[in-house]
MMTF fields as JSON, N, C-alpha, C and O atoms, coordinates in Angstrom:
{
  "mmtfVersion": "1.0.0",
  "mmtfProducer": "UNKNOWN",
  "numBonds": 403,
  "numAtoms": 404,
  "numGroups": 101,
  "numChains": 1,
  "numModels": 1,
  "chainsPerModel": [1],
  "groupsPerChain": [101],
  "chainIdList": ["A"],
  "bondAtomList": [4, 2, 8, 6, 12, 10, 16, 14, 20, 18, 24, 22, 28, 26, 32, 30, 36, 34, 40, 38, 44, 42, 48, 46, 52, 50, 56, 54, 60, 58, 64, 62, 68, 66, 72, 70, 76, 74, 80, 78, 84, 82, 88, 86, 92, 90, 96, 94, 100, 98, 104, 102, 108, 106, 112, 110, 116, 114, 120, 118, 124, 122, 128, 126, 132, 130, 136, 134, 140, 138, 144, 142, 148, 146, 152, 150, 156, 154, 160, 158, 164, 162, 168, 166, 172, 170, 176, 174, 180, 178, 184, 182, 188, 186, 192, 190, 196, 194, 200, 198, 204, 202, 208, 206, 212, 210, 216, 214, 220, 218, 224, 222, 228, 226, 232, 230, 236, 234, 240, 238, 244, 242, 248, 246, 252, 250, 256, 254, 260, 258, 264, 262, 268, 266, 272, 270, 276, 274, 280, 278, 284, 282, 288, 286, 292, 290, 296, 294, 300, 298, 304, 302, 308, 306, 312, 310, 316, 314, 320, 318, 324, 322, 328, 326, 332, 330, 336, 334, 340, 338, 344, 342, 348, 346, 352, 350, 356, 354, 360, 358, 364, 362, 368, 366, 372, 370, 376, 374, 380, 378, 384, 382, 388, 386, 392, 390, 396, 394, 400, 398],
  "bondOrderList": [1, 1, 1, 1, 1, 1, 1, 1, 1, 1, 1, 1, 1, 1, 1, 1, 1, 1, 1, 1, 1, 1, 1, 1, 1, 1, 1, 1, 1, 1, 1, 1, 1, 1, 1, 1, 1, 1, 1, 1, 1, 1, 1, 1, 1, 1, 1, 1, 1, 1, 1, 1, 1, 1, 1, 1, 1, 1, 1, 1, 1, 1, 1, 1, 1, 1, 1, 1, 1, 1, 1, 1, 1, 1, 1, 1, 1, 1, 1, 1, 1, 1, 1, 1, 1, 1, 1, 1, 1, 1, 1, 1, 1, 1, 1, 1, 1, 1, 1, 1],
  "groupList": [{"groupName": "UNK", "atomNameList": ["N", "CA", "C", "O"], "elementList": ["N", "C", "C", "O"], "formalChargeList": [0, 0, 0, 0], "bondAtomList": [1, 0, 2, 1, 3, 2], "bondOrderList": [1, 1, 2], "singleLetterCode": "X", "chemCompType": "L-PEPTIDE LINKING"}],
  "groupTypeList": [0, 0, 0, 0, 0, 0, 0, 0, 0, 0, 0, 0, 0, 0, 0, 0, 0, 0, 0, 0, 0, 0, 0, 0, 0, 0, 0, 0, 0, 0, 0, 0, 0, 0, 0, 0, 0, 0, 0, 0, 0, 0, 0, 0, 0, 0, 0, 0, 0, 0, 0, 0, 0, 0, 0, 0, 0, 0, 0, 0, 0, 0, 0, 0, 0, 0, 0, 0, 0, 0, 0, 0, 0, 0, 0, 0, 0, 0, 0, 0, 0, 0, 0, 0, 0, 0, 0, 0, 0, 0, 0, 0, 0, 0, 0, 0, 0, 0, 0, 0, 0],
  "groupIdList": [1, 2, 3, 4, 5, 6, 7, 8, 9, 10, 11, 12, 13, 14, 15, 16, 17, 18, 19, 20, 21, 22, 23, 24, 25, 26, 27, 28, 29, 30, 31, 32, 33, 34, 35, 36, 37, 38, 39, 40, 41, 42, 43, 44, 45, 46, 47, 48, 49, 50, 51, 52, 53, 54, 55, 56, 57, 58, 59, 60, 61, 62, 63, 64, 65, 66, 67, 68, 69, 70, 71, 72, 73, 74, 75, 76, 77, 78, 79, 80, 81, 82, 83, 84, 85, 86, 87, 88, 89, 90, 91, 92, 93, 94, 95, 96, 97, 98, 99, 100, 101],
  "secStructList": [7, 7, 1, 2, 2, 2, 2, 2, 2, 2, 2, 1, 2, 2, 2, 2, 2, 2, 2, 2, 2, 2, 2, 2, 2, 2, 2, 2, 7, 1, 1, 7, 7, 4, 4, 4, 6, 6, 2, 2, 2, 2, 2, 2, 1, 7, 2, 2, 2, 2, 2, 2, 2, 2, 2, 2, 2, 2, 2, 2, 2, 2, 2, 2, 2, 6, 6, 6, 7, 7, 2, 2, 2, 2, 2, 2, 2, 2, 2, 2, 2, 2, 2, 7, 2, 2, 2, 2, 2, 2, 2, 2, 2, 2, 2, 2, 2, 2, 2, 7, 7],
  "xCoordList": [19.564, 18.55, 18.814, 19.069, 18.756, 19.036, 17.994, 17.165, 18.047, 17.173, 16.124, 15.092, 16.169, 14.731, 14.372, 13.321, 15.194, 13.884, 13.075, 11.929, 13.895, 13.046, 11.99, 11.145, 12.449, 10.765, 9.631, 8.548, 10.064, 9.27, 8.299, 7.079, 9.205, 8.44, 7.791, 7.176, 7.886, 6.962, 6.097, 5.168, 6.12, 5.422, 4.006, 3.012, 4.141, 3.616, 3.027, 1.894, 3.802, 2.9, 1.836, 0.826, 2.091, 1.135, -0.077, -1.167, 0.253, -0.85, -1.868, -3.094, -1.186, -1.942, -2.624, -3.827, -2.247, -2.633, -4.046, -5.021, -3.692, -4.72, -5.981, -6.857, -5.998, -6.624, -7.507, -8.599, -6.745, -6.927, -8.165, -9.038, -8.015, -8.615, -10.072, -11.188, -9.76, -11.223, -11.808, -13.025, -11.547, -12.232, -12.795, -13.973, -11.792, -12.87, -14.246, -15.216, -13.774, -15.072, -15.448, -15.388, -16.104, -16.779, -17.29, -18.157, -17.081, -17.426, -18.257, -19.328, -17.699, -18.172, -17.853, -18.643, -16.291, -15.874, -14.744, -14.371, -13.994, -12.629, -11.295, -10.136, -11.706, -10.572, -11.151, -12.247, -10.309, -10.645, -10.108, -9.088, -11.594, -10.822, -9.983, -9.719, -9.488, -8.066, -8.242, -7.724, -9.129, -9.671, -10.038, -10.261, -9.988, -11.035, -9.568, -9.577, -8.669, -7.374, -7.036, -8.034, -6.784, -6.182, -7.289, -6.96, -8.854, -9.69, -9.694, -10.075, -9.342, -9.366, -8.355, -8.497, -7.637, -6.312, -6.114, -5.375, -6.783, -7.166, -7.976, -7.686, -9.385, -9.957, -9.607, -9.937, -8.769, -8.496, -7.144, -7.104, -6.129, -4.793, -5.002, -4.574, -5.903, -6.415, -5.636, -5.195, -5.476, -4.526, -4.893, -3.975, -6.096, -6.188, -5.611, -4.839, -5.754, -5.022, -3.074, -2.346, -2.94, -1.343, -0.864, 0.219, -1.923, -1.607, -1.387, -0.352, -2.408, -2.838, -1.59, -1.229, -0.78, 0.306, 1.797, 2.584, 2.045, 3.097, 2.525, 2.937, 1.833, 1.49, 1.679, 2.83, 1.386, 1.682, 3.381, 3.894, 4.194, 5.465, 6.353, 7.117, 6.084, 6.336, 6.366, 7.49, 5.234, 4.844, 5.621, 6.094, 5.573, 6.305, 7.466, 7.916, 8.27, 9.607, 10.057, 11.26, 9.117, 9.283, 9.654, 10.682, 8.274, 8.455, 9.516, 10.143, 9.941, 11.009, 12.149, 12.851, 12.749, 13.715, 14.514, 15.673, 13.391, 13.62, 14.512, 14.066, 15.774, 16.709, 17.561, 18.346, 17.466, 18.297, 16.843, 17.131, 15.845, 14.83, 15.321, 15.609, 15.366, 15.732, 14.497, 13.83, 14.327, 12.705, 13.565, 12.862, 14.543, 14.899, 14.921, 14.153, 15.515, 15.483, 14.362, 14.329, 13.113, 12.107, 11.036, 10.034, 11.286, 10.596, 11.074, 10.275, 12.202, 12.797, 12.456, 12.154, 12.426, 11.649, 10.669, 10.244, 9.534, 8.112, 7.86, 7.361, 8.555, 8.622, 8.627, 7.847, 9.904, 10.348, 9.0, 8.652, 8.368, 7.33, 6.038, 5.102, 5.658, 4.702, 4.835, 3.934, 6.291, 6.414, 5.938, 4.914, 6.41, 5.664, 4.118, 3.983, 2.931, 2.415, 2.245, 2.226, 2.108, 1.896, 2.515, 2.068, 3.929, 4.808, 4.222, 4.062, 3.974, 3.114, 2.454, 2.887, 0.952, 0.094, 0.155, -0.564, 1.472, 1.786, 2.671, 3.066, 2.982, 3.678, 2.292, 2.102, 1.559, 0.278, -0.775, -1.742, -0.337, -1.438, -0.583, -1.173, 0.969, 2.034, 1.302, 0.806, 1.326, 1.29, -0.079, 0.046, -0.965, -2.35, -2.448, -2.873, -1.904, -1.763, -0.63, -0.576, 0.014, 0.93, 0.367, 0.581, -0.245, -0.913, -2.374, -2.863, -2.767, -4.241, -3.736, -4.447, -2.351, -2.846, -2.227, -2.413],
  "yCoordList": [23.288, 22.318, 21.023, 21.068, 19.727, 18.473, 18.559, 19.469, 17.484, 17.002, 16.727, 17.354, 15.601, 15.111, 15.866, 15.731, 16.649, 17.927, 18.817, 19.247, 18.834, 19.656, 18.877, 19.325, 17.602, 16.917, 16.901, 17.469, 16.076, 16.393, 17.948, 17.984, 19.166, 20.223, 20.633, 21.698, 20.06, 20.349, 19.28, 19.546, 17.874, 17.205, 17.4, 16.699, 18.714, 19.349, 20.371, 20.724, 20.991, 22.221, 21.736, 22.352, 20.847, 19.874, 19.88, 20.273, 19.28, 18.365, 19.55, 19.443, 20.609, 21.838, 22.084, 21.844, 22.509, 23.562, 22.522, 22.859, 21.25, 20.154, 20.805, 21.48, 20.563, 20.803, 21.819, 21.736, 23.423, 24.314, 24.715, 25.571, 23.998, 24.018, 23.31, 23.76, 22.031, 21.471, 22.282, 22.19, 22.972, 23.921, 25.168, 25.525, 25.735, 26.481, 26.126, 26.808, 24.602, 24.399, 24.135, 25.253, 23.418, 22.754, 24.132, 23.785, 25.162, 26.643, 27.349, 27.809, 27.523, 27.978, 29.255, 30.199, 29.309, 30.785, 30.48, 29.312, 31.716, 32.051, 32.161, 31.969, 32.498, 32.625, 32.872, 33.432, 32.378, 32.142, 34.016, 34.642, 34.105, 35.765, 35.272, 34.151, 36.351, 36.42, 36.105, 35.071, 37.049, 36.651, 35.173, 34.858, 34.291, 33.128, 31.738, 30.557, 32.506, 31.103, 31.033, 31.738, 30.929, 30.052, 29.342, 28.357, 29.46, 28.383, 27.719, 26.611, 27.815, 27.272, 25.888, 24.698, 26.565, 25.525, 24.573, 23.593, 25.016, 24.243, 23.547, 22.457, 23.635, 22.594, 21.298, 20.113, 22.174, 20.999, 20.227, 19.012, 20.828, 20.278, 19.435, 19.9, 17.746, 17.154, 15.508, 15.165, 14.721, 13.985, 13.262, 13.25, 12.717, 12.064, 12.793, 12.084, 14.071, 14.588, 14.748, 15.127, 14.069, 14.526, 12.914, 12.691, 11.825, 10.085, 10.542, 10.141, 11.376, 10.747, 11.494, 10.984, 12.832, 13.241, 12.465, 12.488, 11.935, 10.992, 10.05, 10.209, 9.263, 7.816, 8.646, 8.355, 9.189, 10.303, 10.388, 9.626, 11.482, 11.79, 10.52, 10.455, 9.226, 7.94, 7.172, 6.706, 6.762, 6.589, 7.494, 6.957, 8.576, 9.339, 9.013, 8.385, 9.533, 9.199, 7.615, 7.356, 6.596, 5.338, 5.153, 4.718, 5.716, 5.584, 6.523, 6.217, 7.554, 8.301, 7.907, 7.662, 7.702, 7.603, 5.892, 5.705, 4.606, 3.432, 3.158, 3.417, 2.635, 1.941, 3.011, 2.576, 4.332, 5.073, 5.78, 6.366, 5.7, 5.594, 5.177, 4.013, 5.918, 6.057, 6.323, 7.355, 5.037, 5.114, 5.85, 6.508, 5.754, 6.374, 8.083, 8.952, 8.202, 9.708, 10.426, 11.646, 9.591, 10.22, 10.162, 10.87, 9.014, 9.306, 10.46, 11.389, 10.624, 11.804, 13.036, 13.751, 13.609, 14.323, 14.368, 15.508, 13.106, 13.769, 14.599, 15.706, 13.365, 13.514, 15.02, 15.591, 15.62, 17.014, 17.846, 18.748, 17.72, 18.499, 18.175, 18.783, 17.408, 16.927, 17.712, 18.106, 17.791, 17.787, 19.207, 19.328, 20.162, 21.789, 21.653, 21.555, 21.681, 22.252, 23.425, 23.722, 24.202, 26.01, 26.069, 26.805, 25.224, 26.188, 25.829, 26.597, 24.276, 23.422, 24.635, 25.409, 24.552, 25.477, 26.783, 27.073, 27.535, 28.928, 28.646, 29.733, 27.971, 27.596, 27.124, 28.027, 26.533, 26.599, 27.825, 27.751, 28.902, 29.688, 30.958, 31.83, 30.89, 32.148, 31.57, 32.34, 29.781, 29.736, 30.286, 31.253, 30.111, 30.307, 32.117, 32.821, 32.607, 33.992, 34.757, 35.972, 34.356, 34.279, 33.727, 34.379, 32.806, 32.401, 33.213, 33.075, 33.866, 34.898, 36.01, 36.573, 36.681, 38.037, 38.106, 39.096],
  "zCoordList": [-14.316, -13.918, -14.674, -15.878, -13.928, -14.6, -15.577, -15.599, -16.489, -17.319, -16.685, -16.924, -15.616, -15.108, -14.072, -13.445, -13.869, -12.95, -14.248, -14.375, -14.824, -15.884, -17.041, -17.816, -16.766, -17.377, -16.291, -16.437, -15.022, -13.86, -13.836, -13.673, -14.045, -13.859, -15.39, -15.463, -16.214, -17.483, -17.682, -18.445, -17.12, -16.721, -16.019, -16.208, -15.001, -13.73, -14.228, -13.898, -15.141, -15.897, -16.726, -17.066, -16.944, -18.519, -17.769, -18.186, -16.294, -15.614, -14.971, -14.978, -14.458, -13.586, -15.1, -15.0, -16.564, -17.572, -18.153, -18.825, -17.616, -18.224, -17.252, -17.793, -15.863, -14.743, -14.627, -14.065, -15.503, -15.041, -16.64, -16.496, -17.929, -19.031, -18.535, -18.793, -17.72, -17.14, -16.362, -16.519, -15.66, -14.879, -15.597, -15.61, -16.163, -17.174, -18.234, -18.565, -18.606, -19.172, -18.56, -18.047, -17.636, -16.488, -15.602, -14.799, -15.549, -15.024, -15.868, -15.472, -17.436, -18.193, -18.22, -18.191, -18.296, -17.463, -18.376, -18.481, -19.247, -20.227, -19.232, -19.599, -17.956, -16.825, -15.751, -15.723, -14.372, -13.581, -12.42, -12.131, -12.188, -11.179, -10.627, -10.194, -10.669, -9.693, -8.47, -8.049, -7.5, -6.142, -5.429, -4.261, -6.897, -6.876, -6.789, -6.441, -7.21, -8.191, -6.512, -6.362, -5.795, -4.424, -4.07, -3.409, -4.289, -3.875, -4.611, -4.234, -6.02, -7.191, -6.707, -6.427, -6.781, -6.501, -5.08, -4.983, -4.261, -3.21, -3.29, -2.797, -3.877, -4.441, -5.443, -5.483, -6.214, -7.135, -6.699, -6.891, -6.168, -5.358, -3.98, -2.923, -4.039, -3.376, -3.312, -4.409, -2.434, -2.224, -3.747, -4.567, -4.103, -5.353, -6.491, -7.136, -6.968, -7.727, -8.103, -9.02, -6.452, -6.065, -6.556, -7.097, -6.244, -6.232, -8.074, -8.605, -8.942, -10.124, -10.854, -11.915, -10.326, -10.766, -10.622, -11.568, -9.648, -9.33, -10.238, -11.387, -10.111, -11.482, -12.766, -13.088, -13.34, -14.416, -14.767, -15.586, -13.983, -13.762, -14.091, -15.054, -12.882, -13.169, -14.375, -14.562, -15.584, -16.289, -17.731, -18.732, -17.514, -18.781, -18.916, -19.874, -17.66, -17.69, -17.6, -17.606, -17.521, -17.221, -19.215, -19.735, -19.956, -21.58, -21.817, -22.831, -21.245, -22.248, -21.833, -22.814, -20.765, -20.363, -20.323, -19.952, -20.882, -21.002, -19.734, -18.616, -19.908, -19.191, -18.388, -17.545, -18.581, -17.915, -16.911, -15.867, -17.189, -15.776, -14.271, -13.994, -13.621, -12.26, -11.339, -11.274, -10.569, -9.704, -8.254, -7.486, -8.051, -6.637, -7.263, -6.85, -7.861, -8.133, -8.505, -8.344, -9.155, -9.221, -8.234, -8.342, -6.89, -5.866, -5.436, -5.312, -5.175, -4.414, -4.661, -3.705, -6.122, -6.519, -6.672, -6.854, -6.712, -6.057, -4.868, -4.665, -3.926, -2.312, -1.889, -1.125, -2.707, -2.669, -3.228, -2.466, -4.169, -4.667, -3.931, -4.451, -2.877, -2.164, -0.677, 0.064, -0.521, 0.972, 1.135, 1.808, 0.713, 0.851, 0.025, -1.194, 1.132, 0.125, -0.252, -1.446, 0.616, 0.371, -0.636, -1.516, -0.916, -1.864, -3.507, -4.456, -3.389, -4.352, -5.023, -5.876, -4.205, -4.119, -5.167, -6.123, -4.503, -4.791, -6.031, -6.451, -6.53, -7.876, -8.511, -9.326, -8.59, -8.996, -9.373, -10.131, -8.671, -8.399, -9.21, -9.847, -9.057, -10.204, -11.647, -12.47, -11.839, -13.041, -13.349, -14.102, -13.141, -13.722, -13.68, -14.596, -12.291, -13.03, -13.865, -13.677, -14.502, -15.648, -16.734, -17.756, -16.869, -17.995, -18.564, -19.686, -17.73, -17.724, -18.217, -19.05, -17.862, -18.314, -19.725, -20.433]
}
């Protein structure tokens, strides 16, 4: 895996594990049922959430990466992580049940 796919996707983990900590407090719940994490994630995986992750992704790698920052390669790889969502979704929904048990 390149480098900047692999900031992109720990970038993405940061942002879902941020997401998924607000919802528990905001619930008032230690974890989210199992039965419950695909509404979970459909609720919260909403076009504003998808705008506020790309500005995010953008922004990090804009500070870490200075002059070797590449805006075509990191549209492309949003684009790519936008265009499926189911799959989005379901990479969303492994992590949170991987992180529970």
């Amino acid at each position: 895996m390149t480098t900047l796919l692999k900031m992109v996707r720990d970038i993405s983990f940061q942002f879902a594990k941020y997401h998924y900590e607000e919802h528990l407090k905001t619930e008032n719940v230690t974890k989210i049922d199992d039965d419950k994490i695909e509404q979970v994630v459909d609720s919260m995986w909403t076009p504003i959430k998808k705008k506020e992750l790309a500005n995010i992704i953008r922004s990090i790698l804009k500070d870490k990466l200075k002059e070797e920052y590449s805006p075509f390669q990191t549209e492309t790889i949003i684009n790519e992580m936008f265009e499926d969502e189911s799959l989005a979704k379901q990479r969303i929904i492994t992590e949170i049940e991987v992180h529970q048990q």
